[in-house]
C-alpha positions as CSV (number, residue, x, y, z in Angstrom):
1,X,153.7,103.9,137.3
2,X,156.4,106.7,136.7
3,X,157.2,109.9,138.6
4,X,156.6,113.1,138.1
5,X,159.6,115.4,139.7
6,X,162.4,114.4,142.2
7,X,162.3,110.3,142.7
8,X,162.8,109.6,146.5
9,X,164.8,107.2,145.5
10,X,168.1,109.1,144.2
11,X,167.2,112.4,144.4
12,X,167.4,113.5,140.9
13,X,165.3,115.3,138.3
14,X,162.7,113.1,136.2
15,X,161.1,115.0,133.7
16,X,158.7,112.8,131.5
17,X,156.9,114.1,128.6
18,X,153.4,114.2,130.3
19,X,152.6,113.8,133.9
20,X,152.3,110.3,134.8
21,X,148.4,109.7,135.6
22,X,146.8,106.5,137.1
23,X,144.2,106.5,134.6
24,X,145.1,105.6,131.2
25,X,144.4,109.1,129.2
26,X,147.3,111.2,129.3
27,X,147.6,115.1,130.1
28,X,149.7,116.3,127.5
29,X,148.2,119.7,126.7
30,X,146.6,120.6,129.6
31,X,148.0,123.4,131.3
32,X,148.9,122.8,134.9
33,X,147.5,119.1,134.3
34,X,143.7,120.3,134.6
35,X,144.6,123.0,137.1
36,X,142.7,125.2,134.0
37,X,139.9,124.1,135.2
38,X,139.9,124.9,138.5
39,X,137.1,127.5,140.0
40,X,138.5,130.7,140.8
41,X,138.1,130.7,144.2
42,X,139.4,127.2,146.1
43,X,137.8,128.0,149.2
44,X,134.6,127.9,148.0
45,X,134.1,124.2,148.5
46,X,134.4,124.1,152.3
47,X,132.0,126.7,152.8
48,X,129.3,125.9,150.2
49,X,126.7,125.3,152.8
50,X,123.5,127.2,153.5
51,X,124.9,127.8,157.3
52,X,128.2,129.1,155.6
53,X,126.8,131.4,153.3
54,X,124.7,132.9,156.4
55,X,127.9,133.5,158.2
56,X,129.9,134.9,155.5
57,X,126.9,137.7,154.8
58,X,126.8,138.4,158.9
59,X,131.0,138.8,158.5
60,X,130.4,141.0,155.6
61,X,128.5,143.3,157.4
62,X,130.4,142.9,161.0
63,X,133.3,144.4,158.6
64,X,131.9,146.9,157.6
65,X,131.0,148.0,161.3
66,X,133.9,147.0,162.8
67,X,137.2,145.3,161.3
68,X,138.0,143.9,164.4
69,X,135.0,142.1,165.4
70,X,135.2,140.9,161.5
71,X,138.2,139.3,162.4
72,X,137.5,137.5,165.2
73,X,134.2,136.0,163.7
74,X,136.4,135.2,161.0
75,X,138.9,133.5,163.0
76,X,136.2,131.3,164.6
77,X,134.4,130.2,161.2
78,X,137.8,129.6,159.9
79,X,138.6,127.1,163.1
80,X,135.5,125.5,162.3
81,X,134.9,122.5,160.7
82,X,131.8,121.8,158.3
83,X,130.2,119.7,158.4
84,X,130.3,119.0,161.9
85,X,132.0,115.8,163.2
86,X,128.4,114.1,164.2
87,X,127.9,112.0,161.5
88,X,131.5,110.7,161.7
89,X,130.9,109.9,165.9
90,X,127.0,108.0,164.3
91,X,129.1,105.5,162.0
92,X,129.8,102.5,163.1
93,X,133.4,101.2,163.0
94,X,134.1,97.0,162.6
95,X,135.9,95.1,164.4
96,X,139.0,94.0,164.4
97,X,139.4,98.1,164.7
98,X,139.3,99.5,168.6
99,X,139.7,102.7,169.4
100,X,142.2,104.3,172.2
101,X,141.9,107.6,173.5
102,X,144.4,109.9,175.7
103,X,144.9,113.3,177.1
104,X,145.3,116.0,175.0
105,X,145.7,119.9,175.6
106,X,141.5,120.5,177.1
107,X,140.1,116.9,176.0
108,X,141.0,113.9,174.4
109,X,142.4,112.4,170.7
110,X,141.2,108.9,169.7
111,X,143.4,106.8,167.5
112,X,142.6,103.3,166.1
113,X,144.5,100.0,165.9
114,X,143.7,96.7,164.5
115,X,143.6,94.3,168.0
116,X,144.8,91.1,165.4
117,X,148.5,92.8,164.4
118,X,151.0,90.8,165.3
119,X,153.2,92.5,168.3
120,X,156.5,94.9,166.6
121,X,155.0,95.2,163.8
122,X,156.3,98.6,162.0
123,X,153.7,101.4,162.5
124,X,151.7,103.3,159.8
125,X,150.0,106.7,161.3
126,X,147.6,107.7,159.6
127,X,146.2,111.1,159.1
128,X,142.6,112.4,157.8
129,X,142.5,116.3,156.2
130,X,140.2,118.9,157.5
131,X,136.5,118.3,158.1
132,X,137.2,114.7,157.5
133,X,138.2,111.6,160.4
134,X,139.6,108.2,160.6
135,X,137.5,106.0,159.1
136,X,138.5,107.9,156.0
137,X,141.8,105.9,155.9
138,X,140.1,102.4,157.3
139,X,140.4,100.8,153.8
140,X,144.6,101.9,153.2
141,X,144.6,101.0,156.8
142,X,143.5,97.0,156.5
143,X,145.6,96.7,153.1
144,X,148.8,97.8,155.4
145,X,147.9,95.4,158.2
146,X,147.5,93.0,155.7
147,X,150.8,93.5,154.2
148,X,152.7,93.1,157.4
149,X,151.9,96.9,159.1
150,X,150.3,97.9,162.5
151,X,148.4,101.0,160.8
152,X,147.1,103.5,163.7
153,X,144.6,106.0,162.5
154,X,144.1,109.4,164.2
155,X,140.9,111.4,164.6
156,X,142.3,115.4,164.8
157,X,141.1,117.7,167.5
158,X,137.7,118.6,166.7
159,X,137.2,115.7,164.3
160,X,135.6,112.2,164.2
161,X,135.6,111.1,167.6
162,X,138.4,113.2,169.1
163,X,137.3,116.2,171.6
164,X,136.9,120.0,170.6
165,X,134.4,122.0,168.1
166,X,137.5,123.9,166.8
167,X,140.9,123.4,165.8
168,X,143.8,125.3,164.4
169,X,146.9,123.9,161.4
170,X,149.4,124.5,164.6
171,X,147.5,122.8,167.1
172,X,147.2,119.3,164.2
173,X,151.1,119.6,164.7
174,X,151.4,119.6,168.1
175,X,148.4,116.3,168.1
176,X,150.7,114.5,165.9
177,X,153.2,115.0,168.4
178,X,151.1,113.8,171.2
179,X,150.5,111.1,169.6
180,X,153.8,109.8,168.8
181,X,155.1,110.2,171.9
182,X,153.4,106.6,173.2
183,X,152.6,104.9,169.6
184,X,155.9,106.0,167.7
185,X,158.5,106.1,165.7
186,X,156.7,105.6,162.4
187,X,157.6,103.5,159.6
188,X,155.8,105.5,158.0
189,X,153.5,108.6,157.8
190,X,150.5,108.9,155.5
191,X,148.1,111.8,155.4
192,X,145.8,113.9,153.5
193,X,144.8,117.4,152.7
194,X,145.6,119.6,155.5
195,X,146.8,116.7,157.5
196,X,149.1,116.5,154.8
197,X,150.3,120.0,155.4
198,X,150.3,119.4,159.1
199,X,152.3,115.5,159.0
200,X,154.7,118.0,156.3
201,X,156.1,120.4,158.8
202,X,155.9,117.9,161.9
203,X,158.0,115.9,160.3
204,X,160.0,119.0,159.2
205,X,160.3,119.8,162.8
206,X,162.0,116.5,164.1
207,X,158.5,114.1,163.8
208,X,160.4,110.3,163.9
209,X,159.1,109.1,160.4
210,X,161.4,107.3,157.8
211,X,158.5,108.1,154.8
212,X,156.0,110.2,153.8
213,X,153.0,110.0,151.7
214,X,150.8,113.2,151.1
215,X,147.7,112.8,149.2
216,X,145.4,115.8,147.8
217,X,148.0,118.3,150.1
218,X,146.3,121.5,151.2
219,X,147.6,124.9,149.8
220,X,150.1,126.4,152.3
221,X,148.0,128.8,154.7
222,X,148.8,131.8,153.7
223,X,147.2,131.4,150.2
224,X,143.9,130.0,151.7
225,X,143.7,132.7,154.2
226,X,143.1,135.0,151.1
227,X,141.1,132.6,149.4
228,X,139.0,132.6,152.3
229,X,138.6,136.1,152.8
230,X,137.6,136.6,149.3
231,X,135.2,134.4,149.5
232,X,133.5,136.1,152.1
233,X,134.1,139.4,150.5
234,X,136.2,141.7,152.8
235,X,139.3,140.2,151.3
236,X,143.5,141.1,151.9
237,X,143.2,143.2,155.1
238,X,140.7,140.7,156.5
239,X,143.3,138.0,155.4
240,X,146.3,139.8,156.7
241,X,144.5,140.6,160.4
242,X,143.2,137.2,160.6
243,X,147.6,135.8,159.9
244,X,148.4,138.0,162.4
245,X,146.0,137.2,164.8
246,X,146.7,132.9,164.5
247,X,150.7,133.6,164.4
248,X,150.5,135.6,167.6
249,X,148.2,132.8,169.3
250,X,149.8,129.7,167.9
251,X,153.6,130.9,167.7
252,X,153.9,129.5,164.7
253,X,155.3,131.9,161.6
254,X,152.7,130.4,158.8
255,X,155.7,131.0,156.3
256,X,157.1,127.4,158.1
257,X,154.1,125.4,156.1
258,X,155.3,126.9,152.5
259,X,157.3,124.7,150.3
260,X,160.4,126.6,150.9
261,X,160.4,126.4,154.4
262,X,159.6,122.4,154.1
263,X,161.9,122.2,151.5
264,X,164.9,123.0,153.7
265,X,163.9,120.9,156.5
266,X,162.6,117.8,155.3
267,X,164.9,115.0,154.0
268,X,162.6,112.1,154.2
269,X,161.7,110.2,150.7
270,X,158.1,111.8,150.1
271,X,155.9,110.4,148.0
272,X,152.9,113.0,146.5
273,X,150.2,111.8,144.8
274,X,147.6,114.4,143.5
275,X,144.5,114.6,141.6
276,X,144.8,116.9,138.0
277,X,141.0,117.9,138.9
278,X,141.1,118.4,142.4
279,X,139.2,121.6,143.0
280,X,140.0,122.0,146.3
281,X,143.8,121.7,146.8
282,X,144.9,122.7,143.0
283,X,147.8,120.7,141.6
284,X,150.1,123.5,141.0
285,X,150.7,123.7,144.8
286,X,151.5,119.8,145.3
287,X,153.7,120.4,141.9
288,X,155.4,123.7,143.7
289,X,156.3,121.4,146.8
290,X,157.5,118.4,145.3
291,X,160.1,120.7,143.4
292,X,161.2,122.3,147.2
293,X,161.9,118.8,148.4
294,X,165.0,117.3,147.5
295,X,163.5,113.2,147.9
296,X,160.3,114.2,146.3
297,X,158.3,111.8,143.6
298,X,154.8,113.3,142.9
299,X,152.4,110.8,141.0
300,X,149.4,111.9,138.9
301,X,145.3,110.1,138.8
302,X,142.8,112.7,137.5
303,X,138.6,112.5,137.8
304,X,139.1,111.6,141.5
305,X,138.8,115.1,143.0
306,X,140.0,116.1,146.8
307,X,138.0,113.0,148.3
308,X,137.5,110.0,146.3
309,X,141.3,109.6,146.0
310,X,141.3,108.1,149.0
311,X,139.2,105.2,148.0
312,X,140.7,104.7,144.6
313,X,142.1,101.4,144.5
314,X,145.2,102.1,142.5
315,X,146.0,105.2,144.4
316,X,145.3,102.7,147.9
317,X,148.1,100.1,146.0
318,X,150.4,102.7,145.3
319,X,150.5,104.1,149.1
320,X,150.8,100.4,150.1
321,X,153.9,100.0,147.6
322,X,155.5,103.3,148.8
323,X,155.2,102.4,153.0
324,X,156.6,99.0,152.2
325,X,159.8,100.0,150.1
């Protein structure tokens, strides 16, 4: 398969006359490759639910009595994730996968390791996106241990069967940090969605990882914010108060999870691949970072969507060929 943008192999420009795609139909003529396509609002798909649309018509009318309270009901439907974690704690997980869990800010993160890796082998973390968990990354995880890897997945605060109800993009960096600190350096880091974002600027900010692979990566913050505030219907000023409010509590400027910012600090060979019909993280963001960062090779399936590209078999291969360059 070809590349689309910078090749993490020399660095330069590789401009091919459609987007490389894992399927065999090509883009050419699609704007954005599918991104035309895409629903006007991103958001949308995370708060679809009946439960969701209740709370967004209780912050309508919170904002329209008070801004403030709108933004602090805001702030804790944003921290949310839905669905719940439940189901992920119900399934059950085969052996030879055991889980580990340790200390972590008010509770405790799990990770997972395969007890039949051979001791030293080079480590593989892992990452699942927002409202999603470990398991999510079981299948890529027995293809690496198969091909020589110990792969460790990590359930996120407030996901799968990690500790919390709530979580924040700042406090997945400072997990992934906890985490390392026993289990690392990493041969690699793979991740998805807003783990991607998250496994982006933690590596950005000194994470030990030689590679990274970023599948379906989430927006930068900033953008969903307002995405998510329009959805709801108060829109910008909810979107500006609710910045405000996570920079000041997190001390984290959200402008350090836009391409730019990443692009400056992250030297690592990064391999994106990206659905054409996601409709949840659009391509023209994934195409807008792998043109920031200067080792960059961004690869192309379409018809997957934000989810079943992690089960795709040719995208799996592909991450497997990437971590074991």
């Amino acid at each position: 398969m070809s590349a689309a943008g910078r090749s993490p192999g020399d660095g330069r420009r590789n401009v091919p006359e459609a987007p490389p795609v894992f399927a065999a139909e090509a883009l050419a003529g699609v704007p954005g490759g599918g991104a035309a396509a895409m629903p006007v609002n991103p958001a949308a798909a995370f708060y679809a639910s009946p439960l969701a649309r209740l709370a967004g018509s209780a912050l309508r009318a919170a904002h329209r009595w008070s801004p403030r309270v709108a933004t602090r009901l805001a702030l804790g439907l944003f921290f949310t994730p839905l669905p719940s974690k439940q189901h992920a704690r119900a399934k059950p997980v085969p052996a030879p996968w055991v889980a580990s869990s340790r200390r972590f800010e008010a509770g405790e993160l799990v990770t997972w390791q395969r007890s039949d890796v051979r001791p030293g082998a080079p480590r593989v973390l892992l990452v699942h996106g927002w409202a999603g968990d470990a398991q999510q990354w079981r299948a890529l995880g027995d293809r690496l241990a198969a091909a020589g890897f110990d792969p460790v997945l990590l359930d996120l605060p407030a996901h799968g069967r990690s500790d919390g109800r709530r979580s924040t993009l700042p406090q997945w960096v400072r997990a992934l940090f906890a985490v390392t600190a026993p289990l690392g350096p990493w041969h690699a880091v793979v991740a998805h969605s807003l783990g991607a974002l998250a496994s982006a600027h933690a590596a950005a900010r000194g994470l030990p990882a030689a590679r990274l692979a970023l599948v379906a990566t989430s927006p930068p913050p900033r953008l969903f914010l307002r995405w998510f505030a329009a959805g709801l219907g108060p829109g910008e000023a909810l979107a500006q108060r609710m910045q405000q409010r996570i920079e000041h509590r997190e001390g984290v400027p959200l402008a350090q999870f836009e391409p730019a910012w990443l692009g400056r600090h992250l030297q690592q060979p990064t391999l994106l691949v990206h659905d054409a019909d996601d409709r949840t993280a659009p391509l023209a963001g994934a195409e807008r970072l792998a043109a920031a960062l200067p080792r960059a090779e961004l690869a192309l399936s379409r018809g997957l969507g934000h989810r079943r590209i992690l089960a795709d078999e040719q995208v799996l291969q592909r991450l497997v060929q990437f971590v074991a360059v």
